[in-house]
N, C-alpha and C positions, 0 to 999 in steps of 0.2 A: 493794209489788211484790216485794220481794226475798223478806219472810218467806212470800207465797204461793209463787213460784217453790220454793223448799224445799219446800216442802208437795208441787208439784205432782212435783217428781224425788222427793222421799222413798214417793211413792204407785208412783211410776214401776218403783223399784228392788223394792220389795215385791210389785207385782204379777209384774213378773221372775220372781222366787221363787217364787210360787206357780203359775205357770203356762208351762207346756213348750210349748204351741201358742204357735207367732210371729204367727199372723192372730188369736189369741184377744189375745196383748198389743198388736195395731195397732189391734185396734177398741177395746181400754181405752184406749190412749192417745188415739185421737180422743175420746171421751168425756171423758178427764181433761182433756184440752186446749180441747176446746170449752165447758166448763161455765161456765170463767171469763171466757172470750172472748164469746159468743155472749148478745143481747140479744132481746129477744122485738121485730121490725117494723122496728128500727134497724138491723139489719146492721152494729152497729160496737160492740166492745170497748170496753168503761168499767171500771175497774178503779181502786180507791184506794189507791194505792202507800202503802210507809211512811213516803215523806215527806211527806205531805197530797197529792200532786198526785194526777193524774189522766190514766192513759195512752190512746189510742184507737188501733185499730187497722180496718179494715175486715174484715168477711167476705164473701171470695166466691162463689155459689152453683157448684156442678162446672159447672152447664151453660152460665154463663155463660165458663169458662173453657174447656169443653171448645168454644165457639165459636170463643174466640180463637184456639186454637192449631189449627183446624183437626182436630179431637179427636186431636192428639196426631198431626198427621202429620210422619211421615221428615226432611221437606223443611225443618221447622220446630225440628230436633233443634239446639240450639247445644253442648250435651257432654255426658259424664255423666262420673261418680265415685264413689266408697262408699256415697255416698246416695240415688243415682238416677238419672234424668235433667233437664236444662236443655230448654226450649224455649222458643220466641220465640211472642210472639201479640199481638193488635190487637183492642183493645174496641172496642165501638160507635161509643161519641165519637172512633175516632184514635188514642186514644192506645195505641201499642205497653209490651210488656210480658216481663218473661221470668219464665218458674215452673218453681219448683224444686219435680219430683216425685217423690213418695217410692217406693223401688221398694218391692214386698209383701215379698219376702224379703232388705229390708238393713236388722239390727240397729244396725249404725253408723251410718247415714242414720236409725234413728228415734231414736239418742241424740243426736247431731247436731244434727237439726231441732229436738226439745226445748228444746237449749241457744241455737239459735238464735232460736226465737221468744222466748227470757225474757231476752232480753238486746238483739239489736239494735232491738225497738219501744222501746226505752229510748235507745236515740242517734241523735243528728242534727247531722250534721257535711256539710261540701260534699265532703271526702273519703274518707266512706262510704258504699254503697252503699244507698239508700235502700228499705226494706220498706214497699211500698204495699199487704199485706194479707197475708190467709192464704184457704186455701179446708180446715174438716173438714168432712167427708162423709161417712160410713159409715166403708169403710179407704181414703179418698183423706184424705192426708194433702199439703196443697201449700203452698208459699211462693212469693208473689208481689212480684215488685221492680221498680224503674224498669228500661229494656232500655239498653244500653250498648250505640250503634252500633257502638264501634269495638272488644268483644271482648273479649279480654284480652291483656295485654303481652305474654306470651310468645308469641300467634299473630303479633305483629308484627316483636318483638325479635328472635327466633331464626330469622327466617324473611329469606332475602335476596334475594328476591325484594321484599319490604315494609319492610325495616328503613329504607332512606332516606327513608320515609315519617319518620321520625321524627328531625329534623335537630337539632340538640348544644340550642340553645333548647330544645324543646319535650322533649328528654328534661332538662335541666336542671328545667324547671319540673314535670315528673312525678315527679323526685326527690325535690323539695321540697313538694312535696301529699303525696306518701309520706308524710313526716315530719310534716307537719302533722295528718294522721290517727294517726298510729303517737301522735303528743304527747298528742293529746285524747283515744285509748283509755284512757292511762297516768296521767296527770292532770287533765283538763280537763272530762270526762265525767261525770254523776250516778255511774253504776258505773264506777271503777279497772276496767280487762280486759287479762288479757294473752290477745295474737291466740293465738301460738301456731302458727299455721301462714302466716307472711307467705311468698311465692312470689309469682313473676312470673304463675303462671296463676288467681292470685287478687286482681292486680290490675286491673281493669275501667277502659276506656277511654271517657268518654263521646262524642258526635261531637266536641267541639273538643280533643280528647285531655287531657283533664282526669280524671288519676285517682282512681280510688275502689275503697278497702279491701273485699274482701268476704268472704265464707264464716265465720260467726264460728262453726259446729260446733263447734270446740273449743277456743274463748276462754273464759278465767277469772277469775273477779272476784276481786278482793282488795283489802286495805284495807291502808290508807295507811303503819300500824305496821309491816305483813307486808315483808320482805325478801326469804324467796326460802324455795320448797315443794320439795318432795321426794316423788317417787310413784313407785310400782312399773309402770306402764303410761303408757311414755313415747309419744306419740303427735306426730306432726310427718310434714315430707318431708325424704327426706334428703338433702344437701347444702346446706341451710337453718338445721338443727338446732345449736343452741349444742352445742361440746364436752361442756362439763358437765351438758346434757341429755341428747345423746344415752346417755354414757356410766355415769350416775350419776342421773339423775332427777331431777335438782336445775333448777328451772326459773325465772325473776325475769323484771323487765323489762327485762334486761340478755339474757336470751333472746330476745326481740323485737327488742333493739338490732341483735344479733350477725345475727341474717335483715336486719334491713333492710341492714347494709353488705354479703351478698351480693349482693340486690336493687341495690345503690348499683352494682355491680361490675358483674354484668350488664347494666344498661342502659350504662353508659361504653362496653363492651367488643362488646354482642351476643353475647357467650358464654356458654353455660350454663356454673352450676357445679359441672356434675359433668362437665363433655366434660374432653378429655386435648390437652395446649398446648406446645409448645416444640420447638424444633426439636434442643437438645440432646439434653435428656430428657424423658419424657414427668409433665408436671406437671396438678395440677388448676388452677382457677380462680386461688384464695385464693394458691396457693405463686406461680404464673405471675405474677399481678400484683406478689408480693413483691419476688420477684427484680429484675422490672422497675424497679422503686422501688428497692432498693438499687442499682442498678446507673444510675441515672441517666438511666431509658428509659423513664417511666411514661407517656409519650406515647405510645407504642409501644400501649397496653391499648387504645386508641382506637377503636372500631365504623371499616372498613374503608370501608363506605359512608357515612361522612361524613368522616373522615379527609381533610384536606386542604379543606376545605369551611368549615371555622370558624376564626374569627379571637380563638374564647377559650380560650386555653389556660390562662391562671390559672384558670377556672374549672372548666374540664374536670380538671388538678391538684388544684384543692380538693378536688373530688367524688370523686377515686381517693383524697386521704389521708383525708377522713372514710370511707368506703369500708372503710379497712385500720384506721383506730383503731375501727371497731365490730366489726373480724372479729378483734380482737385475743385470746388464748387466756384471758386470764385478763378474769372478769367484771368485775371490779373497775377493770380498763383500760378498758374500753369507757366512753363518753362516756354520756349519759342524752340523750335526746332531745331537751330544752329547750337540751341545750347543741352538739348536734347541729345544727338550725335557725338557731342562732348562727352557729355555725362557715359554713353554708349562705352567710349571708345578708348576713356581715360579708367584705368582703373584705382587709381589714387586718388581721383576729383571726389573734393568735398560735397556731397548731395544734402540739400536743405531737405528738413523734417518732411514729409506730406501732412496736409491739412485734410481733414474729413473731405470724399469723398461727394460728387456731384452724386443724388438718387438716394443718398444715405438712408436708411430703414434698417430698423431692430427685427423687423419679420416681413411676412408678406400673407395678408388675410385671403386675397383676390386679387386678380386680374383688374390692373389702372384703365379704367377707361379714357381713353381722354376724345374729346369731341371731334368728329370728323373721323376718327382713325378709324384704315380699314387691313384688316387681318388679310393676308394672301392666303390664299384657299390652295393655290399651287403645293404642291411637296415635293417640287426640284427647287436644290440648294444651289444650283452654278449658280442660277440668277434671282436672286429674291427681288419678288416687286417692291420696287420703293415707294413710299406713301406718301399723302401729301395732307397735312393738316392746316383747316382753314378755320381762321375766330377772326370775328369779329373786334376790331380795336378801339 
């Protein structure tokens, strides 16, 4: 699977090149992607990996999708992003479904999807998002997954009309699914991935609010020797992004660590972490919770609508200092996931100090420009566009 994958982006990136028309490279890539997918009566991908096995995925016809989703009505719209649109639909048999469409003129969405079809029919974990097929068609390019009643986190977390929907248990146990997916990307997986873009709008809530990892566009595989890569086109969301990503290209699974103890911080708190916090000075997330912590008030981070409602505060303490030892500035502080789920799961485990904070700041004057970066104009949270910053090396 892997050495075809290569084959099918090294086809990808040359057709690029040779062709300046975007609908002349969407109908190659439906072509390049359905050649290996697409079985002559079976409707289902069979492909012989390079480790002997055997992957399957379904193919769906347009019109059975253009059913479900009512061909793509309004009403049915759950978000969009760099890659398209989201929408909800319901097969024959019941069973609900959400497809991810690719819009005609998003470059990003058809490198995206690429990388997401060669990589997540390769995993299966209870908290990742499950890929129940694909639909190519001419230039409908779509990705079809299980539907997640309950959305994504950040439609519930930041939102206070909803957030006591989600009481210190059930965000306790969303943190630790978190990590259980974040662990089996990194280690546990046939493919090592790092996500690369962990956010609260790309965690998916099923109905018992059981999270699941999704959007793997721009997950990367690496092998077990690899410690940490370096690129010229640094891609994430920002206030997510490790320090030394954002600013130097240099990315590990110690980047993924650093996103998930935002992630960890946000749900304790219901705060985003790019909103502005204190009543002295104006602090972001990462500094506000610091301070707290050094000052012997990290109780204080506490989501407002449940605040005074739970009777665990050790645990709710645990979850802010793993929290700050993975948003800690240097890579090398940060904890590794396996030892993360420990710390989770043990409540006697010894937890080293946190070190100042990645982003650290005593106030906040203005808005950080940084070069390249472009603000989503969109104001739906399912799916925030992810940005891509580009410098010069």
């Amino acid at each position: 699977m892997l050495a075809f994958a290569a084959y099918i982006v090294q086809k990808m990136v040359t057709k690029h090149h040779e062709n300046s028309s975007h609908s002349q490279r969407l109908r190659q890539t439906s072509e390049e992607l359905a050649r290996p997918f697409a079985t002559a009566g079976t409707k289902v991908i069979e492909e012989s990996s390079s480790r002997g096995k055997v992957s399957s995925l379904p193919i769906f016809d347009a019109s059975v999708i253009l059913a479900a989703t009512n061909n793509f009505a309004l009403s049915n719209k759950l978000g969009e992003g760099g890659f398209g649109t989201v929408y909800k639909g319901e097969l024959n048999g019941g069973e609900r479904i959400a497809v991810k469409r690719l819009a005609n003129f998003s470059t990003q969405g058809l490198d995206e999807l690429k990388n997401e079809v060669l990589l997540i029919a390769e995993l299966q974990h209870i908290n990742l998002v499950c890929l129940l097929g694909c639909c190519i068609e001419g230039e409908e390019l779509m990705l079809i997954y299980e539907y997640m009643e309950n959305k994504s986190l950040d439609t519930i977390i930041f939102d206070k009309a909803k957030s006591s929907q989600l009481d210190w248990q059930k965000r306790f146990e969303i943190i630790k699914g978190i990590a259980r997916g974040v662990l089996y990307l990194h280690q546990d997986s046939r493919l090592r991935i790092i996500h690369r873009d962990l956010k609260a709008s790309n965690i998916l809530l099923d109905k018992n609010m059981n999270p699941k990892i999704s959007d793997f566009g721009l997950a990367r595989i690496f092998c077990a020797d690899d410690k940490k890569w370096q690129t010229n086109r640094v891609v994430g969301t920002y206030g997510y992004m490790s320090p030394e990503y954002a600013m130097d290209g240099i990315f590990s699974v110690k980047s993924d660590v650093f996103s998930y103890g935002v992630l960890v911080l946000e749900i304790v708190s219901g705060k985003k972490s790019r909103g502005i916090f204190g009543t002295e000075s104006m602090l972001n997330l990462l500094s506000y919770a610091w301070n707290l912590w050094k000052d012997g008030k990290a109780l204080e981070l506490l989501d407002t609508s449940i605040f005074g409602n739970s009777n665990n505060n050790s645990e709710i303490m645990r979850c802010i200092h793993v929290g700050l030892l993975c948003v800690q500035d240097r890579p090398t502080d940060r904890p590794h996931m396996s030892e993360v789920i420990l710390m989770l799961n043990s409540p006697d485990a010894h937890l080293p100090q946190p070190k100042q904070p990645g982003y650290f700041i005593n106030s906040v004057v203005a808005h950080m420009e940084v070069p390249g970066y472009v603000e989503s104009s969109s104001s739906c949270t399912v799916h925030d566009t992810t940005i891509t910053i580009v410098e010069p090396r």
